[in-house]
FITI-156699 format. One record per residue (C-alpha): residue number from 1; z, y, x. Coordinates in Angstrom, 2 decimals. Example, Ala and Ser with C-alpha at 12.3 -4.5 7.8 and 13.67 -1.06 7.14 Angstrom:
<vokols>
vokol miro->1; up->7.80; north->-4.50; east->12.30
vokol miro->2; up->7.14; north->-1.06; east->13.67
</vokols>
This chain:
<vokols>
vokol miro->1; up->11.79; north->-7.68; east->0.92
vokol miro->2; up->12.50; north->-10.12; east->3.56
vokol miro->3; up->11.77; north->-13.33; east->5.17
vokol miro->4; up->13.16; north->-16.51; east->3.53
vokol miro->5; up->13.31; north->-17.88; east->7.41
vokol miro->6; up->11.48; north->-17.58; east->10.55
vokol miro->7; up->9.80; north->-21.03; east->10.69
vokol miro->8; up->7.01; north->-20.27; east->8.15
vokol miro->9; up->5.45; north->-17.39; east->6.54
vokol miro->10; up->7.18; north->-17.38; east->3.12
vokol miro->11; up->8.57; north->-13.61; east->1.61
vokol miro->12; up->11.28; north->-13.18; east->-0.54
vokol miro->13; up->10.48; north->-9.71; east->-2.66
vokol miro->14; up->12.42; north->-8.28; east->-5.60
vokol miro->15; up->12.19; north->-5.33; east->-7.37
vokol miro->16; up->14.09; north->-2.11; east->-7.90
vokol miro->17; up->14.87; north->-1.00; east->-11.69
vokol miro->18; up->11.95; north->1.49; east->-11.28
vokol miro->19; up->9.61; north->-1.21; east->-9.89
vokol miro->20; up->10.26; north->-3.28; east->-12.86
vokol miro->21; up->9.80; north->-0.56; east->-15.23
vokol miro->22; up->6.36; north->0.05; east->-13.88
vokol miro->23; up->5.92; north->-4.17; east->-13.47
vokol miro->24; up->7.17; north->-4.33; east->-17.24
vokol miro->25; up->4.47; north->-1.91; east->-18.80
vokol miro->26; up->1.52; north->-4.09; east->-18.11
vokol miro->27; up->-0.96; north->-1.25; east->-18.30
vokol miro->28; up->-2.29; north->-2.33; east->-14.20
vokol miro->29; up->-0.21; north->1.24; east->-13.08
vokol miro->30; up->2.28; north->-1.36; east->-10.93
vokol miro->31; up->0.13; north->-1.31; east->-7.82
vokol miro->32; up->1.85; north->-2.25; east->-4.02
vokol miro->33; up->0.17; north->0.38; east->-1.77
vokol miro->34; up->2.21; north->0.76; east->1.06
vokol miro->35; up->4.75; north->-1.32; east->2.76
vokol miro->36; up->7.28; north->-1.14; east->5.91
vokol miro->37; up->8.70; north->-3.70; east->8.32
vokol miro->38; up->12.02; north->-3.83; east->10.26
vokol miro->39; up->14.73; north->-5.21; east->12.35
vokol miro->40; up->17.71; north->-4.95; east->11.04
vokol miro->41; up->18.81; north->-8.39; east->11.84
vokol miro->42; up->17.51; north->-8.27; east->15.63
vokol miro->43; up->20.44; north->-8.55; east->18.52
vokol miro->44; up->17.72; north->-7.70; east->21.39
vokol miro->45; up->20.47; north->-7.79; east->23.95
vokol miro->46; up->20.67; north->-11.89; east->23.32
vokol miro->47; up->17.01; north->-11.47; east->24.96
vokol miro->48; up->17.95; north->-13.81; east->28.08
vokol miro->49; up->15.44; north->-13.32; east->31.52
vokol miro->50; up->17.73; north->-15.70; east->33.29
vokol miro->51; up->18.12; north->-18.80; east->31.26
vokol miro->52; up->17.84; north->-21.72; east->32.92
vokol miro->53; up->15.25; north->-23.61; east->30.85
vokol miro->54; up->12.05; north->-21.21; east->31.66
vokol miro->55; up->10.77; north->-18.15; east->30.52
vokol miro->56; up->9.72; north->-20.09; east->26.64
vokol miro->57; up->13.37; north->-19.58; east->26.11
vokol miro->58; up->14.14; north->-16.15; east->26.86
vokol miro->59; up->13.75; north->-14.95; east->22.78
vokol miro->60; up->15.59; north->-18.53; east->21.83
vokol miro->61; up->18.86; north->-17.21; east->21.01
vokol miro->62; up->16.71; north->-13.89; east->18.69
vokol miro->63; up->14.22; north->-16.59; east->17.42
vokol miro->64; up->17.58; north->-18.56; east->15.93
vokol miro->65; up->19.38; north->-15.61; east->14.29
vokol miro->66; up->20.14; north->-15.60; east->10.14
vokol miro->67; up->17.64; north->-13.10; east->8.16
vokol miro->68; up->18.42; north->-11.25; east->5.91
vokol miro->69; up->17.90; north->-11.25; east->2.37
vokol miro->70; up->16.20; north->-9.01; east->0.16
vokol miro->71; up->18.32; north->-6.27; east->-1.81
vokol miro->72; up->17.14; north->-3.16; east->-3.12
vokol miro->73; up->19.59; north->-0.40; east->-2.04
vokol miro->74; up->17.88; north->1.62; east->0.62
vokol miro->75; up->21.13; north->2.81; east->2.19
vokol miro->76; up->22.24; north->0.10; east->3.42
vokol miro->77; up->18.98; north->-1.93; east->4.58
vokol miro->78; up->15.88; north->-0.97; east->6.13
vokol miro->79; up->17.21; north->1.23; east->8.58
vokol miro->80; up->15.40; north->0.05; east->11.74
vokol miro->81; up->12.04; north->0.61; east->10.79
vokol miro->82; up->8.81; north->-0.84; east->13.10
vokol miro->83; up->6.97; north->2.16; east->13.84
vokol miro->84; up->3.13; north->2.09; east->15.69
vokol miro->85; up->3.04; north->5.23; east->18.37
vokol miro->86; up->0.57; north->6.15; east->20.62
vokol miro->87; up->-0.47; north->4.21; east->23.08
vokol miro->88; up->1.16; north->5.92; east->26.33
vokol miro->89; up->4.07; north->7.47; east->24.08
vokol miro->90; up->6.65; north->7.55; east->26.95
vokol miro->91; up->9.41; north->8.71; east->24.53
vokol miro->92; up->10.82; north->8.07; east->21.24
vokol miro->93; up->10.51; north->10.54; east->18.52
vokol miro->94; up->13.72; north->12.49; east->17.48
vokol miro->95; up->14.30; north->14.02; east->14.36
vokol miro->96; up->15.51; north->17.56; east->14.26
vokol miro->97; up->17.03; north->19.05; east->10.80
vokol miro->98; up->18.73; north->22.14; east->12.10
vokol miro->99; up->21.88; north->21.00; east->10.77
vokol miro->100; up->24.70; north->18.38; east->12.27
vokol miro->101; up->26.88; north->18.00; east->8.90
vokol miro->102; up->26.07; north->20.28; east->5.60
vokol miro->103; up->28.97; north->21.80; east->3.76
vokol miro->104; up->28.06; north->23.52; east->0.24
vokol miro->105; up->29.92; north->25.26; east->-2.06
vokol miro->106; up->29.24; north->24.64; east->-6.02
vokol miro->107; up->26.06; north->25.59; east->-7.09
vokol miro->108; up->24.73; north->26.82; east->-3.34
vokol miro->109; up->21.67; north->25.78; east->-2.60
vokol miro->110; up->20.36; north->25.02; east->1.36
vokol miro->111; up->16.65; north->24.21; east->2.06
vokol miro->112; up->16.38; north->21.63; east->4.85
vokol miro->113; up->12.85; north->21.72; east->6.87
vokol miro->114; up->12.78; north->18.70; east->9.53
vokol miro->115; up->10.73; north->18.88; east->12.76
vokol miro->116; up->9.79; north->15.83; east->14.69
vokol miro->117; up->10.12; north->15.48; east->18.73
vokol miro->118; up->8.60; north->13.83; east->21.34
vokol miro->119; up->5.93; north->13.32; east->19.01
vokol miro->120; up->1.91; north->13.49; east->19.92
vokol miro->121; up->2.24; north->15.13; east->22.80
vokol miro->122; up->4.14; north->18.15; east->21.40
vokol miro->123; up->7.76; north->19.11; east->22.19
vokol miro->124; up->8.07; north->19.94; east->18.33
vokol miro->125; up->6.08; north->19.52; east->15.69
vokol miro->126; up->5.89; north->18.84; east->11.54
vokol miro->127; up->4.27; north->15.30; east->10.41
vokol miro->128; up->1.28; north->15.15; east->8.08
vokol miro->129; up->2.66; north->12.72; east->6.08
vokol miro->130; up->5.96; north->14.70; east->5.64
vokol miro->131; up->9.51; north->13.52; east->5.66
vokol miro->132; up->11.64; north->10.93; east->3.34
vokol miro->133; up->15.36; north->11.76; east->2.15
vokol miro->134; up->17.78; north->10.00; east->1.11
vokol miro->135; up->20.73; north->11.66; east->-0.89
vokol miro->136; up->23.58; north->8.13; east->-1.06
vokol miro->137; up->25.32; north->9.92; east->-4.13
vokol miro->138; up->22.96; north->11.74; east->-6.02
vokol miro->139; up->25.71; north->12.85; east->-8.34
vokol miro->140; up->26.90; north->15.23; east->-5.74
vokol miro->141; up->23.66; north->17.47; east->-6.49
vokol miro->142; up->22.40; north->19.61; east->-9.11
vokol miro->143; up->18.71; north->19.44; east->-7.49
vokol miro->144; up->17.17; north->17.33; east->-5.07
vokol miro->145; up->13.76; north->17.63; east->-4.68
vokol miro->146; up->10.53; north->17.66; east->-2.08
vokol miro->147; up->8.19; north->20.10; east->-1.63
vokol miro->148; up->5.18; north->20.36; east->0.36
vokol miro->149; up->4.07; north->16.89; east->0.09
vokol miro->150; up->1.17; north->16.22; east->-3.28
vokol miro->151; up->0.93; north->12.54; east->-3.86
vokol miro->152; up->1.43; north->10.68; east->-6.73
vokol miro->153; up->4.37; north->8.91; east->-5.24
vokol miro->154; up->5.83; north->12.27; east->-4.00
vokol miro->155; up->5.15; north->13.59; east->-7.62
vokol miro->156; up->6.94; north->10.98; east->-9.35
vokol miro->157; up->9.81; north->10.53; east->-7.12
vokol miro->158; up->10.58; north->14.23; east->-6.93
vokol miro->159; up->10.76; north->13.76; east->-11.41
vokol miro->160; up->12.90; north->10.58; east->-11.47
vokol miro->161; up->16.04; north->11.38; east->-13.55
vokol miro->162; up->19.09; north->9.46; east->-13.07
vokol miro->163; up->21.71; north->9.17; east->-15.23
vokol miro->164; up->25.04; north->10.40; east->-14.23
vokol miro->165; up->25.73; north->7.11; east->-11.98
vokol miro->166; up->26.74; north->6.87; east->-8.19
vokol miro->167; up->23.31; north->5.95; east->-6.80
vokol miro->168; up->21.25; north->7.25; east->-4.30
vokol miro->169; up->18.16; north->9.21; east->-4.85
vokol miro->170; up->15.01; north->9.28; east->-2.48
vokol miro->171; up->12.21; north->12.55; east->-2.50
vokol miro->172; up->9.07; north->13.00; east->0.00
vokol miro->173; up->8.07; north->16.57; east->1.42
vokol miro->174; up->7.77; north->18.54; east->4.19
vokol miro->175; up->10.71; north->20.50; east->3.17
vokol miro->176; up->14.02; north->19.37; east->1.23
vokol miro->177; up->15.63; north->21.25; east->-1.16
vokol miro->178; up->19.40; north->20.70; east->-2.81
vokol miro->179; up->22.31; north->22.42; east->-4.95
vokol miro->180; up->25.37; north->21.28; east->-4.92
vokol miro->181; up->27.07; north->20.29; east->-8.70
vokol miro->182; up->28.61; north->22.63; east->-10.60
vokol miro->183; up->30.40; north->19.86; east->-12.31
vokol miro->184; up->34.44; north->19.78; east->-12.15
vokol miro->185; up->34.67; north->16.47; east->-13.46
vokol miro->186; up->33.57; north->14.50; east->-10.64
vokol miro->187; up->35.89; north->16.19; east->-8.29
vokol miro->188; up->39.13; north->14.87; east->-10.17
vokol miro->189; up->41.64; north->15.85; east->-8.06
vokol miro->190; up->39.70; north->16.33; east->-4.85
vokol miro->191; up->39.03; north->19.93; east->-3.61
vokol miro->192; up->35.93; north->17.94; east->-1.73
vokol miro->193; up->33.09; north->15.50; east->-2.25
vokol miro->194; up->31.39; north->13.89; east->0.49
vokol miro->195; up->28.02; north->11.39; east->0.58
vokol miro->196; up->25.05; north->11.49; east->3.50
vokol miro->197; up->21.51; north->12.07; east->3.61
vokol miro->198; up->19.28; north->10.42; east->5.62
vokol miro->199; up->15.77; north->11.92; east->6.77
vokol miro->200; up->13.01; north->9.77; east->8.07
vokol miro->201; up->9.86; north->10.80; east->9.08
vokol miro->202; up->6.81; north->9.18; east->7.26
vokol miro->203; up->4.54; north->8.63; east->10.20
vokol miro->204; up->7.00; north->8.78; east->13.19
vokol miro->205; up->9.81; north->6.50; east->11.82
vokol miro->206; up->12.50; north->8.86; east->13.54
vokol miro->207; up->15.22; north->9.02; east->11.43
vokol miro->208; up->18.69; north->11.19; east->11.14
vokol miro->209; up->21.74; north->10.65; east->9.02
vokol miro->210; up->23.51; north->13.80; east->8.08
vokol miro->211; up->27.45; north->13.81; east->6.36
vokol miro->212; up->27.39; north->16.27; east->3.26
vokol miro->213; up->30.36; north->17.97; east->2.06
vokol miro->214; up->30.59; north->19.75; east->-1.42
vokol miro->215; up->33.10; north->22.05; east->-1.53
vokol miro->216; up->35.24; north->22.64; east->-5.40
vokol miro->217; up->35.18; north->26.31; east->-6.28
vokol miro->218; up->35.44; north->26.28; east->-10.04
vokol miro->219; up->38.40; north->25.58; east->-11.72
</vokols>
């Protein structure tokens, strides 16, 4: 989604394949329930205290920049979400994984359980609403689930199959589970495979991007 320009309130929106699967069904199950905002586009260092024309034209040079336009691949837009904190919050929240790159062998498995930071008032702690991952290449996995979180949306993004293509795949829980392929084929002749997952926290908007590396073991 994203704004067509800044001068009136008018929303470009389009769809992913999986929203118009649901949109195509017509049974009323295609329902918009939650939505998130962000700055992706935003320079905030062109935010100008001295110009010479008055304090209306500080945000002149921000208020003039292109938008973007709506396109549905997750890893590549969205990744400046607005977040509401506390009022008071005197520091941003961090997002701690407990691991700084991820290197699997075929067929391992590694269970990744985030903690938030600077977050209400604790030094640590785990969000309600649990934690979003993104795996870019889902063909790198075997499994790639959440756990820990029960919604409906958790439910059905934790089933979606894909089909053997390079696209990412995005779960919900409080904990992340994945196992490396045990597929030669999409090695070819690399000994390695490498994509990133990113982690966002549902209520706190922190977010941490994390390389993985799949290791070839069967020949």
């Amino acid at each position: 989604m994203g704004y067509l320009n800044n001068g009136v309130v008018t929303v470009d929106a389009i769809l992913t394949k999986k929203g118009r699967e649901a949109l195509a069904r017509g049974d009323g199950s295609f329902k918009i329930t939650q939505f998130a905002l962000s700055d992706d586009e935003i320079d905030y260092t062109l935010y100008n205290p001295t110009h010479p024309s008055g304090s209306q034209y500080y945000g002149q040079a921000i208020e003039n920049m292109p938008l973007l336009e709506a396109f549905p691949d997750e890893t590549k837009v969205m990744k400046y979400k607005l977040a509401t904190l506390p009022r008071g919050t005197s520091k941003l929240p961090l997002l701690e994984a407990g691991y700084a790159s991820i290197r699997l062998k075929q067929g391992a498995s590694l269970a990744i359980t985030p903690q938030t930071l600077n977050y209400l008032g604790a030094t640590s702690t785990f969000e309600s609403g649990g934690y979003t991952a993104v795996i870019a290449d889902v063909r790198v996995l075997s499994n790639f689930t959440g756990v820990g979180i029960n919604t409906e949306e958790a439910e059905n993004l934790n089933t979606l199959t894909t089909f053997g293509t390079n696209v990412s795949k995005t779960v919900i829980g409080t904990s992340i589970n994945l196992t490396a392929t045990s597929v030669n084929t999409l090695f070819g002749t690399n000994t390695q495979l490498q994509t990133t997952i990113q982690i966002i926290g549902r209520d706190s908007g922190a977010r941490v991007t994390i390389p993985v590396t799949i290791i070839k073991v069967n020949t």
